[in-house]
N, C-alpha and C positions, 0 to 999 in steps of 0.2 A: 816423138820427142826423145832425145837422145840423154843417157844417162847424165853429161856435164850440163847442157841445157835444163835438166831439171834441177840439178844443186847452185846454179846459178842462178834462175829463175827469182823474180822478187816475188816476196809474201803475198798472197793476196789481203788488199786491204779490206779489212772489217766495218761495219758500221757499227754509230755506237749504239746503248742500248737505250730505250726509249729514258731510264732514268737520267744518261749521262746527258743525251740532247737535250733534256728537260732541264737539267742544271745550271747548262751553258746558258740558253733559252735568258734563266731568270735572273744570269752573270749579265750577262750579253747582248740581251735582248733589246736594248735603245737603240747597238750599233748594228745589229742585223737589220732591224726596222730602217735605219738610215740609210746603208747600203740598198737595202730595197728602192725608197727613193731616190736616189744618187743616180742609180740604173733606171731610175722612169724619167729621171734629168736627160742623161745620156741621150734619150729617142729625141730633143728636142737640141742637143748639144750645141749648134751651131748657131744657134736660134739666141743662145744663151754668150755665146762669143760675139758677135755680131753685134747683139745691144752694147757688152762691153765695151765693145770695142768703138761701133756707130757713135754710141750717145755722145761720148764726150769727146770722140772728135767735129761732130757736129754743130756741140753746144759750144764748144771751147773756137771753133771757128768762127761762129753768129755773136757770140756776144762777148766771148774773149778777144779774139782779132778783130773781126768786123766793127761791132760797137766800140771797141776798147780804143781804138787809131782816134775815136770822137771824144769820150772820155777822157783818155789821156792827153790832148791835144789843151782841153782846156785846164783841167789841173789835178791832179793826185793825192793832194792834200787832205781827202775827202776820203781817203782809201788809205791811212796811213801811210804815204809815203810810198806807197807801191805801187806798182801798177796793177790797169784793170782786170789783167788775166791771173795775174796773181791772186788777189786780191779774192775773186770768184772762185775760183778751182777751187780749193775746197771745197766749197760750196755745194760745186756741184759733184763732189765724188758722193758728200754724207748724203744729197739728194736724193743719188740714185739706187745710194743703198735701201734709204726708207721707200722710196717708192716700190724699188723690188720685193722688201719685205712686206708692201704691203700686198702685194699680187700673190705670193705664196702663203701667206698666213689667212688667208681670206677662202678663196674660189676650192685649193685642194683639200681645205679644210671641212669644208661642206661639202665635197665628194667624197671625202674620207667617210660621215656620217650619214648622208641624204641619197647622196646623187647614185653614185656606183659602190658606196659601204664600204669601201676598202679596208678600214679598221675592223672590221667584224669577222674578218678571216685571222688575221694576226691575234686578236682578243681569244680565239677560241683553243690559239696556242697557250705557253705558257706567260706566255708577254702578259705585261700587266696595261694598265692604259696610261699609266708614269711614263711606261718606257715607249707606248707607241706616239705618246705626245712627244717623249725627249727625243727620238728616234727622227720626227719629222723636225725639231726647231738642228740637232744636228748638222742633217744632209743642209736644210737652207742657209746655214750658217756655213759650211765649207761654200757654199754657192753665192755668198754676202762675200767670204775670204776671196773668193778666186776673180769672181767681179770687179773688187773693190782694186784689188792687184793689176787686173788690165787697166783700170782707170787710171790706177795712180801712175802706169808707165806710160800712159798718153801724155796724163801732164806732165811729168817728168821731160819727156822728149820736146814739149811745149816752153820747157825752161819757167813753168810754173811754178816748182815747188823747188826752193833756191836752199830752204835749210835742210843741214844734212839729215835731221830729224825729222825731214818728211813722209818718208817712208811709214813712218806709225800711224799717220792719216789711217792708216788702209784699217788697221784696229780700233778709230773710231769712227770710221763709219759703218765698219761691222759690226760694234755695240749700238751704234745710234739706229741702226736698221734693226735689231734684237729690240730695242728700247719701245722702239713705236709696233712692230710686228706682235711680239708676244701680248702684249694687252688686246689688241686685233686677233688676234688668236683664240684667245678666251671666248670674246665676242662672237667669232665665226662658230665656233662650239656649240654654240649657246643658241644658234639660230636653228631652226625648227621646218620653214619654209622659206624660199629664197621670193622675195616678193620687193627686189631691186636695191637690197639695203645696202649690199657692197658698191654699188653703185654710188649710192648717195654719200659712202662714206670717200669714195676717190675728189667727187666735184666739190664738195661741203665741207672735206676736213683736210682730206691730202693735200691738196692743191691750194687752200689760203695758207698751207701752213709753210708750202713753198714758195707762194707768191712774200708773205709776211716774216719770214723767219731771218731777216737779214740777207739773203742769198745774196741780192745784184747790188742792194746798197746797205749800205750800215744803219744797224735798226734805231737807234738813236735819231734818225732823221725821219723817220716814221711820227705821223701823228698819234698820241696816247689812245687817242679810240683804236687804235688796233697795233699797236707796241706790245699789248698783253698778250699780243696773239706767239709774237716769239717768245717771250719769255714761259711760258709752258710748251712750244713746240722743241721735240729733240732735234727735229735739225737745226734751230740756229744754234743748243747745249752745244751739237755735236761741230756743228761748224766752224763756232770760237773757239773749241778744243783743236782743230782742224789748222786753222789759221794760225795760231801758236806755233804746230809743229809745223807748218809747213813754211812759213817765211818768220818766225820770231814776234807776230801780234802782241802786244804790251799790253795786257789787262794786271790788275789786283792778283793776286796767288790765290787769295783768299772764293776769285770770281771762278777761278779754274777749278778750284776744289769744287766750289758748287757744281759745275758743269760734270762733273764725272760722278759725282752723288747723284744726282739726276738723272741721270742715262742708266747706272747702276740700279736705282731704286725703282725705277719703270721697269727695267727687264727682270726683279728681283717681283715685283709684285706680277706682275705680267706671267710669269712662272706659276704661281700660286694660283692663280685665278685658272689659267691653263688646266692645271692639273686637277684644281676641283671641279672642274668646268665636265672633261674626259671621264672620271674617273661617275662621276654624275650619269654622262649620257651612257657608256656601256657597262657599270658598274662595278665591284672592286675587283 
């Protein structure tokens, strides 16, 4: 190496010393943890666009176009004055978000503890189990964000969501997936042996609460034996919040306030239980 190639040469760079990675670790430690997961996202990437993208053009064709040509033929009036893809789309973005959250707050949460312990490597850093719980609801929360944004430009292109404040769908159906996911969270925590329970929790609770939550008709029209069912599910909260922003739905102010209390107060408890949930199974 020649005399100008070495005063030109960059520094070599240093690592830090185990205190300062240790610092970072307990600064920074949620978002390391989440980037972790972000990059076990990644190996299934397309997997992950795909449903984005698939679902709601699938759903938006079968029962926004398809059914809707039969619906709307006979009358609208029934759907506020809008049509039936309107009227839905919402519906189905808050859907897909709860549904997603419920597939992540469940299956890798039990691999996290049970299956392949994935948490018990990070725990033995300086991470605490605050940050490897925040770390995972994070990454799934950029993954509810990035989701909810393909859906919302499907129906966008669909000429489903007519007010210019549609776009903020995509933020509630990201807390509405956060709202039902983190209390499922807790729950997955908390299990010990997998002997079908996530199971039973998709066909028994997911699924009336999408059948029941207003989705395809308006819950009012529902018989009271299972009207109760929306009114504690976040996806219809997150739906009528949905519907507002997305074509101008006319409910009470007072009705909307509730509906973001709700969403808010489930992902606020949901946290809590989370966190004592983690901090319980691999200790402080």
């Amino acid at each position: 190496m020649t005399k100008a190639e070495t005063t030109t040469a960059a520094p070599a760079l240093r690592a830090h010393s185990p205190e300062v990675s240790a610092a970072k670790a307990r600064k920074w430690g949620a978002f390391y943890y989440a980037e972790q997961v972000l990059r076990v996202m990644k190996g299934y990437g397309w997997t992950i666009v795909m449903y984005g993208v698939g679902q709601p053009v699938a759903y938006l064709f079968a029962m926004g176009v398809g059914l809707a040509t039969l619906v709307d033929t006979n009358s609208t009036s029934a759907f506020g004055g809008v049509s039936y893809l309107v009227f839905i789309a919402p519906a189905l973005l808050v859907s897909a978000a709860v549904m997603t959250a419920a597939n992540e707050f469940t299956f890798p949460v039990m691999d996290g503890f049970k299956w392949r312990r994935v948490y018990y490597g990070p725990h033995a850093s300086p991470l605490t189990p605050e940050q490897i719980a925040l770390g995972q609801i994070i990454a799934v929360t950029v993954r509810l964000v990035l989701q909810s944004a393909i859906y919302f430009a499907v129906v966008a292109l669909f000429g489903a969501s007519p007010s210019p404040w549609g776009w903020a769908s995509i933020l509630v159906a990201t807390v509405a997936g956060l709202s039902f996911g983190l209390p499922l969270m807790a729950y997955a925590g908390s299990i010990k042996e997998d002997k079908g329970q996530f199971a039973m929790v998709m066909r028994f609770i997911v699924m009336p609460l999408f059948l029941f939550s207003g989705t395809f008709f308006p819950l009012d029209t529902l018989p009271l034996a299972v009207r109760w069912i929306g009114w504690i599910s976040p996806i219809w909260h997150g739906t009528e919040l949905g519907r507002v922003l997305s074509y101008g739905y006319e409910e009470a102010p007072l009705l909307t306030i509730a509906h973001v209390v709700f969403l808010l107060a489930l992902c606020a408890a949901g946290w809590v239980l989370t966190k004592r949930q983690f901090v319980k199974r691999m200790g402080g």
